[in-house]
N, C-alpha and C positions, 0 to 999 in steps of 0.2 A: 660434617664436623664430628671428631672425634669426641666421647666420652667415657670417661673415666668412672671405672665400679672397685672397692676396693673390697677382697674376701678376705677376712682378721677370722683368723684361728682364736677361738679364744684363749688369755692367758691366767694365771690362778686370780690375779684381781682385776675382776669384771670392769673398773673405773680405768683400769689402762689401757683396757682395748676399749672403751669407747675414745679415751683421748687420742689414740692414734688414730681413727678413727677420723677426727678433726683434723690431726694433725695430718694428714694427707692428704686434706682437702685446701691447706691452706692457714692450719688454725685455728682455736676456737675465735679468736677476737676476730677474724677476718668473716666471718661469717654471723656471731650472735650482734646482739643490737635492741635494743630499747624493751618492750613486753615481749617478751619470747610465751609461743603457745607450743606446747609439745603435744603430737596427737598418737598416744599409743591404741595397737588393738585391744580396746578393750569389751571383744561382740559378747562374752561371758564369761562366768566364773563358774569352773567345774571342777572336781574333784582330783581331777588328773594333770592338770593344771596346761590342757591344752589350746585353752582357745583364745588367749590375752599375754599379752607379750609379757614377759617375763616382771615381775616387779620389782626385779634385783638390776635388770636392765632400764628402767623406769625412774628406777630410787637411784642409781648412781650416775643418767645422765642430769637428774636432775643437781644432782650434790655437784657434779664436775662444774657446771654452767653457772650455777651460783658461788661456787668459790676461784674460777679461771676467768669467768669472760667478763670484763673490766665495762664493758658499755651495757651489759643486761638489768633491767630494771625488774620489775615483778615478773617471776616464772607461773603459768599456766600450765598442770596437765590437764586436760581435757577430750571426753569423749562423749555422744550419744549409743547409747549401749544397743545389740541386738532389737529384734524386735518382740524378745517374751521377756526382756531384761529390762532392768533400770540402772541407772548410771550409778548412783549411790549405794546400792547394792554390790553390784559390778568392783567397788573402789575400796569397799569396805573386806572383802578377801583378801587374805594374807597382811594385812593391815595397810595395805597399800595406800590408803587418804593420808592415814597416822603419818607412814614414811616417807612420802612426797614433802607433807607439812616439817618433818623434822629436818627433810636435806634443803628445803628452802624455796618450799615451793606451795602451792597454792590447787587444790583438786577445784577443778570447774566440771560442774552436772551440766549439758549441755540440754539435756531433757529437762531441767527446770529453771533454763533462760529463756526472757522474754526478746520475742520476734520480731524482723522484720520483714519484708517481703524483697527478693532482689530478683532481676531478669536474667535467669543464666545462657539465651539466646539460644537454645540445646532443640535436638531434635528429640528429645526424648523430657527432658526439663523444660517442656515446650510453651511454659505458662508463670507466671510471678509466684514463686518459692518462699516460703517463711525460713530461716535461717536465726539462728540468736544473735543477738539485738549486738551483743560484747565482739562475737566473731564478726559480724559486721563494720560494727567500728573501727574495730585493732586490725584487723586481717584484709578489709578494702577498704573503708575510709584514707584508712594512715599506714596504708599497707608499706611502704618504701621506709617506715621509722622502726617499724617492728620486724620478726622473726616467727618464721614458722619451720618447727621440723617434725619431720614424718617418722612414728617411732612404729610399726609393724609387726606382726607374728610371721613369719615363711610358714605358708600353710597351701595344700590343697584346698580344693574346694568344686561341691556336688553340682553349682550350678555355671562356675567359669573358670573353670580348671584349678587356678591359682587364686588367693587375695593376699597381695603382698602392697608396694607402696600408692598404688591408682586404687586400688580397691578399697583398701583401709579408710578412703577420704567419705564414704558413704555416710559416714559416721557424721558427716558435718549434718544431716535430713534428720526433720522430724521424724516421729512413727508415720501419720500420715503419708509422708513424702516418701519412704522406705517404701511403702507398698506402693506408691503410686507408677506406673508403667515397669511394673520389675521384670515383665516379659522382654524389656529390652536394659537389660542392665548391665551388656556394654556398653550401649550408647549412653546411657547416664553416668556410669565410669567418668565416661571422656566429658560429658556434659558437666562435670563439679571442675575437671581440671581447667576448663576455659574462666573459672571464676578462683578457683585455689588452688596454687601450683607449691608444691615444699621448697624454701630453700634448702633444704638439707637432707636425706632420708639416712637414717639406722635402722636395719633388720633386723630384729630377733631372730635367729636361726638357730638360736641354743637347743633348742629341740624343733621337731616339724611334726605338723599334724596330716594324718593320712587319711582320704576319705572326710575333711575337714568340711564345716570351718569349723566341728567340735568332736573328739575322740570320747567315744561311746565302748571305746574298749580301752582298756593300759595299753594294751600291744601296738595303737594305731598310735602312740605317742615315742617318736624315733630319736632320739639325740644326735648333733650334728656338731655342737661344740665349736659354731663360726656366730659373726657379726659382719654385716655385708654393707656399705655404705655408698654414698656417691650423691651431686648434686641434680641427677640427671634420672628421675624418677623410673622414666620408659624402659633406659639403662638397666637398673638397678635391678627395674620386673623381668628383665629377659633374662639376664644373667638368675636371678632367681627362680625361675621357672627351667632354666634348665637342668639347674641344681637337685630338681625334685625331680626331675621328666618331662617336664612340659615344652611344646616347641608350639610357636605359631600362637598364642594364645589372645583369642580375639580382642580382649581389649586393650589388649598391647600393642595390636596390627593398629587399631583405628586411634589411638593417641596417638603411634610414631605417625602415623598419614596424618594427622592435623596436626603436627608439627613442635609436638610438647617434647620431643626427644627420639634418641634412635634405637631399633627393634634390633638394629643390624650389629652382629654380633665380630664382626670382621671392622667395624666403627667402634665398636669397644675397647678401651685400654684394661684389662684386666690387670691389677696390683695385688696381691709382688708378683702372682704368675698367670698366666691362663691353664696350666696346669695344675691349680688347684679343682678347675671347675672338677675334670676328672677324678680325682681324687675323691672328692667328696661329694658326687653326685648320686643320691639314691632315687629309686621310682616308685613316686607315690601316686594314687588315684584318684581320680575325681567320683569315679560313677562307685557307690556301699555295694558290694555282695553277700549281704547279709540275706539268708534265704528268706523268700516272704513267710507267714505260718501257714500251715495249714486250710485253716480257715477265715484265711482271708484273700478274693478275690480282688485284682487290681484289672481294671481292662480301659484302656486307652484306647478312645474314637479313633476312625480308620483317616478322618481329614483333617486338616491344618486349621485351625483355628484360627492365628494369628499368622497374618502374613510379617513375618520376621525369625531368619534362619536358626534361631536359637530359642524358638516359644515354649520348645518341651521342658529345657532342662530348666531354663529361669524361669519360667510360671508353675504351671501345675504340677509339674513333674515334683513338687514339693513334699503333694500329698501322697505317693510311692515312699521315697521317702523315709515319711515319718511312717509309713505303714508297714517298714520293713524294721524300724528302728526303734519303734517308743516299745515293743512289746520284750524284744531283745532275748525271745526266751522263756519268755513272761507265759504265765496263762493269762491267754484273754478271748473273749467273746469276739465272734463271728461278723464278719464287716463284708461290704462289696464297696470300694474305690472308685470312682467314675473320676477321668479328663478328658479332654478334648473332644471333636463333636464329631459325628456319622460313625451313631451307635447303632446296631438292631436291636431292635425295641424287643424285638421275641425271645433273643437271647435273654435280655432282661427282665421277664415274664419267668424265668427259672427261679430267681432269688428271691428271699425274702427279706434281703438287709440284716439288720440296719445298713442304707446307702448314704455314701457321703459323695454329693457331685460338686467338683469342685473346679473352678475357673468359670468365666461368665460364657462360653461357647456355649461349656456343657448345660449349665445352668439354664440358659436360654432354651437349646434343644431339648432337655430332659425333663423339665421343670411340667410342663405340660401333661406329660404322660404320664407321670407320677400322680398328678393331681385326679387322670380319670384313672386310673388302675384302681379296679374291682376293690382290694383290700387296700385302700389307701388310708382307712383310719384304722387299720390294724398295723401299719409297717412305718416306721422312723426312718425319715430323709433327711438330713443334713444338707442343706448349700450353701457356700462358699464363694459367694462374688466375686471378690478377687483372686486376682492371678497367684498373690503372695502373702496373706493374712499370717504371720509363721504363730503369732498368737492365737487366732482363731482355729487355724489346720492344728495347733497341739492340745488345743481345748477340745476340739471337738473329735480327734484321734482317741481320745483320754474317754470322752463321754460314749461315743460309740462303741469302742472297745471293753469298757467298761473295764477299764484299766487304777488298779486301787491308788491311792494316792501315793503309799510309799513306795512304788513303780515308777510313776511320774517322778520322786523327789531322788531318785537312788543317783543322780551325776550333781549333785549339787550340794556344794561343802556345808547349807547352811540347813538347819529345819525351818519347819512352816512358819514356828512362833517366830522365830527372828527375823525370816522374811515380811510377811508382815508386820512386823515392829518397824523394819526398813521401809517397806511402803509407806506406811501411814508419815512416816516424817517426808518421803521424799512428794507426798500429794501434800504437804504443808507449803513445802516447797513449791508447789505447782507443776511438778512432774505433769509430762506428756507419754504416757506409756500407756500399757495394756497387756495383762499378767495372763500366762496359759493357765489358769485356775476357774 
Protein backbone atom coordinates (compact mmCIF):
# COMPACT_ATOMS: atom_id res chain seq x y z
CA UNK A 1 0.00 0.00 0.00
CA UNK A 2 1.04 3.16 -1.06
CA UNK A 3 1.93 6.28 1.41
CA UNK A 4 1.89 9.55 1.08
CA UNK A 5 4.80 12.14 2.83
CA UNK A 6 4.48 15.64 1.97
CA UNK A 7 7.87 18.03 1.97
CA UNK A 8 6.51 22.12 2.44
CA UNK A 9 9.20 24.42 1.79
CA UNK A 10 8.54 26.71 4.18
CA UNK A 11 6.62 29.94 3.44
CA UNK A 12 7.12 33.65 5.15
CA UNK A 13 3.84 32.67 7.47
CA UNK A 14 4.75 29.71 9.24
CA UNK A 15 0.36 29.08 9.69
CA UNK A 16 0.27 28.53 5.85
CA UNK A 17 2.43 25.85 5.53
CA UNK A 18 1.18 24.10 8.28
CA UNK A 19 -2.43 24.48 6.73
CA UNK A 20 -1.32 23.09 3.62
CA UNK A 21 0.07 20.75 5.35
CA UNK A 22 -3.62 19.60 6.17
CA UNK A 23 -4.60 20.53 3.39
CA UNK A 24 -3.00 17.69 1.51
CA UNK A 25 -4.00 15.37 3.67
CA UNK A 26 -7.44 15.92 3.16
CA UNK A 27 -8.23 18.89 5.41
CA UNK A 28 -8.06 20.14 8.68
CA UNK A 29 -11.90 18.92 9.51
CA UNK A 30 -11.29 15.59 7.86
CA UNK A 31 -8.81 14.78 10.20
CA UNK A 32 -9.36 16.87 13.74
CA UNK A 33 -12.19 15.79 16.16
CA UNK A 34 -13.33 16.02 19.64
CA UNK A 35 -9.99 16.68 22.53
CA UNK A 36 -7.14 17.02 20.20
CA UNK A 37 -3.58 16.13 22.03
CA UNK A 38 -0.62 17.69 20.11
CA UNK A 39 2.70 15.99 21.04
CA UNK A 40 5.72 18.18 20.23
CA UNK A 41 9.56 17.46 21.02
CA UNK A 42 9.86 18.79 23.77
CA UNK A 43 13.20 16.52 25.28
CA UNK A 44 14.89 20.22 26.30
CA UNK A 45 15.30 23.66 26.35
CA UNK A 46 18.69 25.03 25.29
CA UNK A 47 20.06 28.03 24.41
CA UNK A 48 20.46 27.33 20.67
CA UNK A 49 17.32 26.45 20.52
CA UNK A 50 17.93 22.76 19.24
CA UNK A 51 16.36 20.27 20.76
CA UNK A 52 12.28 21.04 20.86
CA UNK A 53 10.36 21.70 18.02
CA UNK A 54 10.05 24.99 17.28
CA UNK A 55 7.38 27.05 19.39
CA UNK A 56 6.54 29.23 16.40
CA UNK A 57 5.59 25.78 14.99
CA UNK A 58 3.78 24.73 18.23
CA UNK A 59 1.95 28.20 18.76
CA UNK A 60 0.61 28.33 15.14
CA UNK A 61 -0.62 24.72 14.83
CA UNK A 62 -2.18 25.32 17.74
CA UNK A 63 -3.82 28.77 16.66
CA UNK A 64 -4.74 27.16 12.97
CA UNK A 65 -6.84 24.10 14.88
CA UNK A 66 -8.56 26.34 17.12
CA UNK A 67 -9.83 28.72 14.72
CA UNK A 68 -10.31 26.09 11.43
CA UNK A 69 -11.38 22.68 12.74
CA UNK A 70 -15.02 23.07 13.30
CA UNK A 71 -15.47 19.59 15.52
CA UNK A 72 -12.26 20.33 18.02
CA UNK A 73 -13.12 20.67 21.45
CA UNK A 74 -10.14 21.40 24.14
CA UNK A 75 -6.71 21.54 22.56
CA UNK A 76 -3.78 19.73 24.51
CA UNK A 77 -0.05 20.29 24.08
CA UNK A 78 1.62 17.98 25.91
CA UNK A 79 4.96 16.29 26.72
CA UNK A 80 7.10 14.41 29.28
CA UNK A 81 10.38 16.11 29.05
CA UNK A 82 13.98 14.51 28.75
CA UNK A 83 15.19 12.65 31.48
CA UNK A 84 17.41 15.64 33.47
CA UNK A 85 14.34 17.85 32.41
CA UNK A 86 10.95 18.74 33.54
CA UNK A 87 8.10 19.47 31.65
CA UNK A 88 7.21 22.85 33.16
CA UNK A 89 10.35 24.03 32.81
CA UNK A 90 10.72 22.69 29.29
CA UNK A 91 7.34 24.85 28.31
CA UNK A 92 8.21 27.86 30.14
CA UNK A 93 11.18 28.80 27.27
CA UNK A 94 10.48 31.28 24.89
CA UNK A 95 7.10 31.60 26.62
CA UNK A 96 5.80 28.74 24.93
CA UNK A 97 2.96 27.66 28.04
CA UNK A 98 1.99 31.60 27.76
CA UNK A 99 1.49 31.14 23.72
CA UNK A 100 -0.05 27.90 23.46
CA UNK A 101 -2.67 29.33 26.22
CA UNK A 102 -3.11 32.70 24.11
CA UNK A 103 -3.66 30.57 20.56
CA UNK A 104 -6.08 28.47 22.42
CA UNK A 105 -4.67 25.82 23.84
CA UNK A 106 -4.04 24.15 27.06
CA UNK A 107 -0.04 22.99 28.22
CA UNK A 108 -0.35 19.45 29.75
CA UNK A 109 2.90 18.52 32.18
CA UNK A 110 2.60 14.99 31.52
CA UNK A 111 5.35 14.51 34.40
CA UNK A 112 2.87 15.80 36.86
CA UNK A 113 -0.29 13.50 35.85
CA UNK A 114 -1.54 11.07 37.73
CA UNK A 115 -1.18 7.22 36.51
CA UNK A 116 -2.39 4.39 35.47
CA UNK A 117 -0.83 1.07 34.62
CA UNK A 118 -1.77 -0.30 30.82
CA UNK A 119 -0.16 -3.79 29.08
CA UNK A 120 1.59 -2.67 26.06
CA UNK A 121 2.14 -6.68 25.18
CA UNK A 122 5.87 -5.41 23.87
CA UNK A 123 8.93 -7.29 23.93
CA UNK A 124 10.68 -4.75 25.57
CA UNK A 125 7.45 -2.90 27.56
CA UNK A 126 7.30 -6.56 28.73
CA UNK A 127 5.30 -5.66 32.00
CA UNK A 128 2.17 -3.19 33.24
CA UNK A 129 3.51 0.47 32.46
CA UNK A 130 2.14 3.63 34.41
CA UNK A 131 1.13 6.09 31.79
CA UNK A 132 -1.11 9.53 32.75
CA UNK A 133 -4.31 8.74 33.98
CA UNK A 134 -5.70 11.96 31.02
CA UNK A 135 -3.61 10.15 28.17
CA UNK A 136 -5.23 7.11 28.97
CA UNK A 137 -8.64 8.16 28.96
CA UNK A 138 -8.64 10.46 25.88
CA UNK A 139 -6.13 8.52 23.75
CA UNK A 140 -7.39 4.66 24.45
CA UNK A 141 -10.46 4.85 26.41
CA UNK A 142 -12.26 7.21 23.77
CA UNK A 143 -9.66 6.87 21.56
CA UNK A 144 -12.03 6.85 18.08
CA UNK A 145 -13.78 10.56 19.53
CA UNK A 146 -10.60 12.23 19.88
CA UNK A 147 -7.19 13.20 17.91
CA UNK A 148 -3.79 12.81 18.30
CA UNK A 149 -0.96 14.61 16.20
CA UNK A 150 2.66 14.01 16.31
CA UNK A 151 4.49 17.41 16.24
CA UNK A 152 8.44 16.42 16.15
CA UNK A 153 11.96 18.11 15.86
CA UNK A 154 14.17 16.33 12.49
CA UNK A 155 17.06 15.57 14.55
CA UNK A 156 20.02 13.03 14.57
CA UNK A 157 20.52 11.16 17.36
CA UNK A 158 23.81 9.49 19.43
CA UNK A 159 21.87 6.41 20.36
CA UNK A 160 19.29 5.61 17.05
CA UNK A 161 20.46 7.50 14.43
CA UNK A 162 17.44 9.67 14.02
CA UNK A 163 14.34 10.80 16.57
CA UNK A 164 11.71 12.06 14.33
CA UNK A 165 7.73 10.90 14.48
CA UNK A 166 8.34 6.91 16.34
CA UNK A 167 10.85 8.21 18.48
CA UNK A 168 9.17 11.43 19.73
CA UNK A 169 6.24 9.10 21.40
CA UNK A 170 8.86 7.98 24.21
CA UNK A 171 7.76 11.05 25.69
CA UNK A 172 4.44 9.41 26.61
CA UNK A 173 7.03 7.13 29.87
CA UNK A 174 7.60 8.22 33.01
CA UNK A 175 11.34 8.85 34.23
CA UNK A 176 11.22 5.43 35.51
CA UNK A 177 9.85 3.93 32.37
CA UNK A 178 12.60 6.00 30.28
CA UNK A 179 15.24 4.19 31.74
CA UNK A 180 13.75 1.04 31.97
CA UNK A 181 15.23 -1.59 29.15
CA UNK A 182 16.89 1.52 27.14
CA UNK A 183 19.34 -1.07 25.93
CA UNK A 184 16.75 -1.95 23.75
CA UNK A 185 15.06 1.08 22.66
CA UNK A 186 14.06 0.12 19.25
CA UNK A 187 12.00 -2.31 20.43
CA UNK A 188 10.38 -0.08 22.83
CA UNK A 189 9.99 2.55 19.97
CA UNK A 190 7.86 0.00 18.19
CA UNK A 191 6.51 -1.21 21.74
CA UNK A 192 4.53 2.62 22.44
CA UNK A 193 3.44 2.30 18.66
CA UNK A 194 1.25 -1.02 19.28
CA UNK A 195 -0.69 1.27 22.03
CA UNK A 196 -0.29 5.03 20.33
CA UNK A 197 -0.20 5.41 16.70
CA UNK A 198 -0.50 9.67 15.43
CA UNK A 199 -3.27 10.35 13.26
CA UNK A 200 -1.43 12.97 11.94
CA UNK A 201 2.37 13.82 12.08
CA UNK A 202 4.13 17.42 11.39
CA UNK A 203 7.84 17.69 11.23
CA UNK A 204 9.71 20.50 12.40
CA UNK A 205 12.47 20.49 9.90
CA UNK A 206 13.11 24.29 10.23
CA UNK A 207 16.40 23.76 11.44
CA UNK A 208 18.08 19.99 12.15
CA UNK A 209 20.16 19.13 14.85
CA UNK A 210 23.48 17.27 14.16
CA UNK A 211 25.09 14.94 16.56
CA UNK A 212 21.50 15.37 18.50
CA UNK A 213 19.18 15.03 20.27
CA UNK A 214 20.92 18.34 21.65
CA UNK A 215 23.44 20.81 19.80
CA UNK A 216 26.31 21.45 22.29
CA UNK A 217 27.80 23.67 19.60
CA UNK A 218 25.80 26.77 17.41
CA UNK A 219 27.42 25.01 14.34
CA UNK A 220 25.62 21.56 14.97
CA UNK A 221 22.26 23.61 14.55
CA UNK A 222 21.73 23.53 10.32
CA UNK A 223 18.57 25.33 8.86
CA UNK A 224 16.59 23.44 6.44
CA UNK A 225 13.56 25.80 6.08
CA UNK A 226 10.97 22.55 5.35
CA UNK A 227 7.86 21.02 7.21
CA UNK A 228 7.35 17.27 6.37
CA UNK A 229 3.85 15.82 6.96
CA UNK A 230 1.82 12.67 6.37
CA UNK A 231 -0.56 10.22 8.02
CA UNK A 232 1.74 7.30 7.71
CA UNK A 233 4.28 7.88 10.66
CA UNK A 234 6.96 4.87 9.38
CA UNK A 235 6.49 6.97 5.93
CA UNK A 236 7.19 10.10 7.21
CA UNK A 237 10.53 8.62 9.42
CA UNK A 238 12.09 7.24 6.17
CA UNK A 239 11.71 9.98 4.19
CA UNK A 240 13.18 12.02 7.12
CA UNK A 241 16.03 10.23 7.70
CA UNK A 242 17.00 10.29 4.36
CA UNK A 243 16.81 13.82 4.38
CA UNK A 244 19.61 13.92 7.03
CA UNK A 245 21.49 10.69 5.84
CA UNK A 246 20.16 8.12 7.40
CA UNK A 247 19.16 4.71 5.45
CA UNK A 248 17.96 1.53 7.17
CA UNK A 249 17.33 2.95 10.51
CA UNK A 250 16.39 0.20 13.00
CA UNK A 251 13.52 1.36 14.40
CA UNK A 252 11.97 2.12 11.24
CA UNK A 253 12.83 -1.51 9.84
CA UNK A 254 10.95 -3.22 12.85
CA UNK A 255 7.64 -0.75 12.93
CA UNK A 256 7.53 -1.20 9.00
CA UNK A 257 7.80 -5.29 9.78
CA UNK A 258 5.07 -4.98 12.43
CA UNK A 259 3.06 -3.47 10.13
CA UNK A 260 2.55 0.31 11.55
CA UNK A 261 3.49 1.46 7.95
CA UNK A 262 5.99 1.44 4.99
CA UNK A 263 10.01 1.84 5.19
CA UNK A 264 9.83 1.26 1.42
CA UNK A 265 10.68 4.23 -0.30
CA UNK A 266 9.50 3.23 -3.89
CA UNK A 267 5.79 2.84 -1.63
CA UNK A 268 6.15 6.29 -0.92
CA UNK A 269 4.28 9.00 -2.78
CA UNK A 270 6.55 11.98 -2.26
CA UNK A 271 4.47 15.51 -2.70
CA UNK A 272 4.99 17.93 -4.85
CA UNK A 273 8.26 15.96 -5.83
CA UNK A 274 10.65 13.34 -4.91
CA UNK A 275 13.10 15.64 -6.15
CA UNK A 276 12.87 17.66 -3.29
CA UNK A 277 14.31 14.69 -1.10
CA UNK A 278 17.69 15.61 -3.20
CA UNK A 279 17.65 18.94 -3.00
CA UNK A 280 17.49 19.40 0.44
CA UNK A 281 19.22 16.46 1.80
CA UNK A 282 22.19 17.28 4.17
CA UNK A 283 24.32 14.54 6.28
CA UNK A 284 24.12 14.62 9.64
CA UNK A 285 25.62 12.19 12.37
CA UNK A 286 24.75 10.03 14.98
CA UNK A 287 28.13 9.02 16.58
CA UNK A 288 29.99 13.39 18.59
CA UNK A 289 33.62 13.61 17.53
CA UNK A 290 34.45 15.62 19.98
CA UNK A 291 37.99 14.58 21.18
CA UNK A 292 37.98 12.87 24.60
CA UNK A 293 40.43 15.42 27.14
CA UNK A 294 43.28 14.44 27.90
CA UNK A 295 42.77 13.15 31.10
CA UNK A 296 40.30 11.18 30.81
CA UNK A 297 40.40 7.46 30.17
CA UNK A 298 37.21 5.84 28.58
CA UNK A 299 37.87 1.74 28.01
CA UNK A 300 35.11 -0.37 27.07
CA UNK A 301 35.04 -4.24 28.10
CA UNK A 302 36.25 -6.63 25.39
CA UNK A 303 32.52 -8.74 25.63
CA UNK A 304 28.86 -8.13 25.18
CA UNK A 305 27.06 -7.69 27.93
CA UNK A 306 23.74 -7.58 26.70
CA UNK A 307 22.74 -9.92 24.27
CA UNK A 308 20.90 -7.40 21.87
CA UNK A 309 22.58 -5.95 18.58
CA UNK A 310 22.44 -2.43 19.57
CA UNK A 311 23.53 -2.56 23.72
CA UNK A 312 26.52 -0.20 23.17
CA UNK A 313 25.03 2.71 21.69
CA UNK A 314 21.58 2.60 23.73
CA UNK A 315 22.93 1.69 27.18
CA UNK A 316 26.21 2.57 28.18
CA UNK A 317 27.67 4.03 25.53
CA UNK A 318 26.00 6.99 27.30
CA UNK A 319 28.60 7.61 29.65
CA UNK A 320 31.42 8.20 26.62
CA UNK A 321 29.30 10.41 25.62
CA UNK A 322 28.87 12.65 28.32
CA UNK A 323 32.51 12.17 28.79
CA UNK A 324 33.48 13.80 25.67
CA UNK A 325 30.86 16.36 25.97
CA UNK A 326 29.97 17.90 29.54
CA UNK A 327 33.71 19.27 29.65
CA UNK A 328 33.51 20.75 26.04
CA UNK A 329 36.84 22.36 26.60
CA UNK A 330 36.43 22.94 30.11
CA UNK A 331 39.15 22.38 32.65
CA UNK A 332 38.33 19.48 34.42
CA UNK A 333 39.75 16.89 36.79
CA UNK A 334 40.91 13.38 35.86
CA UNK A 335 38.20 10.55 35.37
CA UNK A 336 38.73 6.74 34.13
CA UNK A 337 35.12 5.66 32.26
CA UNK A 338 34.23 1.81 32.59
CA UNK A 339 31.36 -0.15 30.29
CA UNK A 340 30.66 -3.27 29.33
CA UNK A 341 32.26 -6.42 30.86
CA UNK A 342 35.73 -8.67 30.17
CA UNK A 343 37.93 -5.93 31.71
CA UNK A 344 41.75 -6.75 32.73
CA UNK A 345 41.66 -6.20 36.03
CA UNK A 346 45.67 -5.34 35.81
CA UNK A 347 45.18 -2.87 33.24
CA UNK A 348 43.09 -1.32 35.89
CA UNK A 349 45.59 -1.58 38.89
CA UNK A 350 47.38 1.52 36.69
CA UNK A 351 44.67 4.24 37.56
CA UNK A 352 43.87 5.88 40.30
CA UNK A 353 40.24 7.36 39.34
CA UNK A 354 38.14 8.81 40.15
CA UNK A 355 36.16 5.52 38.39
CA UNK A 356 32.80 5.83 37.08
CA UNK A 357 31.57 2.06 36.07
CA UNK A 358 28.61 2.31 34.49
CA UNK A 359 25.83 -0.33 33.32
CA UNK A 360 25.00 -3.37 35.43
CA UNK A 361 27.56 -5.87 33.42
CA UNK A 362 30.26 -3.76 34.46
CA UNK A 363 28.94 -3.01 37.69
CA UNK A 364 28.60 -6.66 38.57
CA UNK A 365 32.08 -7.65 37.17
CA UNK A 366 33.91 -4.63 38.57
CA UNK A 367 32.25 -3.93 41.73
CA UNK A 368 34.29 -6.77 43.43
CA UNK A 369 37.59 -5.82 42.60
CA UNK A 370 37.21 -2.29 43.52
CA UNK A 371 36.01 -3.38 46.91
CA UNK A 372 39.39 -5.45 47.60
CA UNK A 373 41.83 -3.11 45.87
CA UNK A 374 44.65 -2.30 48.38
CA UNK A 375 43.68 1.52 48.22
CA UNK A 376 40.16 1.35 48.11
CA UNK A 377 39.45 3.90 50.78
CA UNK A 378 41.66 6.12 49.22
CA UNK A 379 40.20 6.15 45.60
CA UNK A 380 36.33 7.26 44.54
CA UNK A 381 34.21 4.82 42.52
CA UNK A 382 30.98 5.76 41.06
CA UNK A 383 28.45 3.02 39.90
CA UNK A 384 25.69 3.29 37.80
CA UNK A 385 23.23 0.45 37.65
CA UNK A 386 21.44 1.29 34.91
CA UNK A 387 22.05 1.09 31.44
CA UNK A 388 20.44 4.75 30.92
CA UNK A 389 20.30 6.99 34.28
CA UNK A 390 20.93 10.34 31.75
CA UNK A 391 20.27 12.18 35.20
CA UNK A 392 22.42 10.10 37.25
CA UNK A 393 25.44 9.65 34.23
CA UNK A 394 25.27 14.02 34.33
CA UNK A 395 25.43 14.21 38.08
CA UNK A 396 27.77 12.02 38.56
CA UNK A 397 30.02 13.36 35.10
CA UNK A 398 29.75 16.74 37.02
CA UNK A 399 30.74 15.30 40.45
CA UNK A 400 33.75 13.20 39.28
CA UNK A 401 35.07 15.71 37.06
CA UNK A 402 34.65 18.15 39.21
CA UNK A 403 33.06 20.13 36.88
CA UNK A 404 31.97 23.92 38.33
CA UNK A 405 28.45 24.47 38.07
CA UNK A 406 28.57 27.31 35.60
CA UNK A 407 30.08 24.44 33.15
CA UNK A 408 27.23 22.31 33.77
CA UNK A 409 24.58 25.56 33.32
CA UNK A 410 26.46 27.11 30.14
CA UNK A 411 23.56 25.30 27.34
CA UNK A 412 20.74 26.29 29.29
CA UNK A 413 18.62 29.67 28.72
CA UNK A 414 17.62 29.69 32.29
CA UNK A 415 19.85 30.21 35.89
CA UNK A 416 19.91 28.15 38.80
CA UNK A 417 17.45 30.46 40.87
CA UNK A 418 14.80 30.28 38.17
CA UNK A 419 15.17 26.67 37.77
CA UNK A 420 14.65 25.96 40.99
CA UNK A 421 11.83 28.29 41.43
CA UNK A 422 10.49 25.89 38.44
CA UNK A 423 11.03 22.87 40.39
CA UNK A 424 9.66 23.57 43.54
CA UNK A 425 6.23 24.57 41.67
CA UNK A 426 6.50 21.64 39.33
CA UNK A 427 7.11 18.97 42.86
CA UNK A 428 3.78 20.99 43.93
CA UNK A 429 2.49 19.65 41.28
CA UNK A 430 3.81 16.29 41.71
CA UNK A 431 6.33 16.21 39.15
CA UNK A 432 8.10 12.73 38.52
CA UNK A 433 11.47 13.82 37.64
CA UNK A 434 15.14 13.88 38.64
CA UNK A 435 17.49 17.00 38.12
CA UNK A 436 21.35 16.41 37.16
CA UNK A 437 22.24 18.73 40.12
Amino acid sequence: MTSTVLIKPIAENIKDSIRECFDSFGGINSIVKGNVFIKPNGTACDKYRSAMTSPEVIEATVELIRKEATKAEEIYVFENSALTMFTRMVFTFDNLAKRIKKAGGIPLYLDEQRSVDVDFHGKCLDKPIPIPKIIHEQLIDNRAENTYINVPKLKSHTQCDVTICLKNQHGFLYYPEKIYHHHMMDEKIVDIMRVFKPDFNIVDATTVCNYGPVAYKPEWVIPMGLLLAGKDPVAVDTVGAKLIGFNNVRHIQLAACEGFGTNNLDEIDVMPSRDLIDKYTTQLHSSIDIPMPSNIVYLQGKERGCEHPNHLRQGCCTLETALRVVPLGEQCGPCVGITAKGHDTKELDAYTGPFIVSGPCAVEELKPYFERRADRRKIEVYYLNEHMDLAEIAKTVNTALKIPTKVVMRLSPFGMPRILALYLSAKLHGVRCKLAM
